[in-house]
C-alpha positions in Angstrom: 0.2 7.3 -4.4 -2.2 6.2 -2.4 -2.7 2.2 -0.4 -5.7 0.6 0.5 -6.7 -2.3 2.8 -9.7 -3.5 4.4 -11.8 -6.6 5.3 -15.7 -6.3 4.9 -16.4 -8.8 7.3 -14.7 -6.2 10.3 -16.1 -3.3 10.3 -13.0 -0.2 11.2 -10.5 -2.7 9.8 -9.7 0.2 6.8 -6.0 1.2 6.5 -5.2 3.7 4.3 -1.8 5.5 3.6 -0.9 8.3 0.9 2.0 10.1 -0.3 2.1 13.2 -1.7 5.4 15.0 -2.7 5.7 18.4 -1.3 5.7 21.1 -3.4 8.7 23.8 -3.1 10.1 21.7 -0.8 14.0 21.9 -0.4 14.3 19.2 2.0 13.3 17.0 -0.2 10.7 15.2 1.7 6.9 13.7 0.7 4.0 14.0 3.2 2.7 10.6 4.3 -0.8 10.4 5.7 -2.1 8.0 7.5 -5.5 6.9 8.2 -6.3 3.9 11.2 -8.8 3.5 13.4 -10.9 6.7 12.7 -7.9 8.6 13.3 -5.2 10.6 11.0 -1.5 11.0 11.3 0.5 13.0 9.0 4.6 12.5 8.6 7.0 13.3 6.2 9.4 10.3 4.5 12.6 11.3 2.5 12.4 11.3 -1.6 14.7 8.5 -1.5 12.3 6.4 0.1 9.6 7.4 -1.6 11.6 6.4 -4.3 12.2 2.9 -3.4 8.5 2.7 -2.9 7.3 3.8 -6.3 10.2 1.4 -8.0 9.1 -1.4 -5.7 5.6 -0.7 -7.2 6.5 -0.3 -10.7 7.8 -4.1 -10.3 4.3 -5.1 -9.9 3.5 -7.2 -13.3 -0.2 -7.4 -13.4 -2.9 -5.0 -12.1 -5.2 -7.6 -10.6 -3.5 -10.4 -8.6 -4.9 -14.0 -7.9 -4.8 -15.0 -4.1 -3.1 -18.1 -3.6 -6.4 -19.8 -2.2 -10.1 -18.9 -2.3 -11.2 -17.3 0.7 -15.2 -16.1 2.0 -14.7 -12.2 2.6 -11.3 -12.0 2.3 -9.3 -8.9 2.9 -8.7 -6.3 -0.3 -5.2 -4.3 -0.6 -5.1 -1.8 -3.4 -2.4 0.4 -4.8 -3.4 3.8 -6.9 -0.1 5.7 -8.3 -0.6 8.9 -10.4 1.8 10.3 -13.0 2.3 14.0 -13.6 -1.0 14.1 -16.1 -2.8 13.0 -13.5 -3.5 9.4 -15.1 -3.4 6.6 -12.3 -3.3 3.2 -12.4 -4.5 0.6 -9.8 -3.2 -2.5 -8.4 -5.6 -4.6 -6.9 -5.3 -8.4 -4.9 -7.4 -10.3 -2.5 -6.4 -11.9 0.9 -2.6 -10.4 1.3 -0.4 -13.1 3.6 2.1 -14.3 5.4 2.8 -16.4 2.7 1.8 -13.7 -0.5 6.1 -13.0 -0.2 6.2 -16.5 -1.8 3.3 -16.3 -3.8 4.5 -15.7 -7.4 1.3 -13.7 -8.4 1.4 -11.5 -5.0 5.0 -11.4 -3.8 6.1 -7.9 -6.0 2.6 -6.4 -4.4 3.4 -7.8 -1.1 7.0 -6.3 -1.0 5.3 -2.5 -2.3 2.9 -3.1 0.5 5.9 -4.1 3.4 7.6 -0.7 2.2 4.6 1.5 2.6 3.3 0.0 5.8 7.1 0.5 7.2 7.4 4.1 6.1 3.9 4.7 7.2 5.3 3.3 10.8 2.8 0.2 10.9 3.0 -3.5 11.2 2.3 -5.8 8.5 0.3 -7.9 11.5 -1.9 -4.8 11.8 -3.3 -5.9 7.8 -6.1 -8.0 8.8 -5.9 -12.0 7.5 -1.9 -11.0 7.7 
């Protein structure tokens, strides 16, 4: 699974987090990388969070979500998940708020995107427009 953010109008404003399950792993732990600022951290998350993550995306209805108002350059967020044929599917929405939790065409990708940015130890203020 993989999470995208940026904001063309700042340039270094990318955020991007993935999550790779580790393979003969008995702990039962996924590899979260991060990537902020031109730099890289790499941590581990357990399978039950990783879990709650991919169900949290799976409630996503749509794979390209309206913003609640038209905005010049806004922000873009994006969500890739793989399966096990290596097939992916992307969800994709424009200018992620504040107020995108109340937003009935954002609020499933908003609450995806709270549960990756916690589990990759970031801020939801840290998503640019947030």
């Amino acid at each position: 699974m993989e999470f995208e953010h940026s904001n063309s109008i700042i340039i270094g404003s990318d955020i991007g987090v993935t999550l790779k399950p580790i393979k003969n792993n008995r702990k039962g732990k996924v590899r979260l990388i991060v990537r902020k600022d031109g730099e890289i951290f790499v941590s581990r998350i357990t399978n039950d969070r990783f879990l709650e993550i991919i169900n949290a995306v799976d409630q996503i209805k749509r794979d390209s979500l309206g913003a609640q108002y038209t905005y010049l350059d806004p922000s873009s967020s994006s969500i890739t998940i793989y399966n096990d044929k290596h097939d992916k599917k992307v969800y994709y929405t424009e200018n992620l708020t504040r107020n995108s939790q109340k937003s009935e065409n954002q609020k499933d990708f908003w609450y995806a995107t709270k549960l990756i940015i916690d589990a990759a130890r970031l801020r939801m203020e840290e998503l640019i427009d947030y």
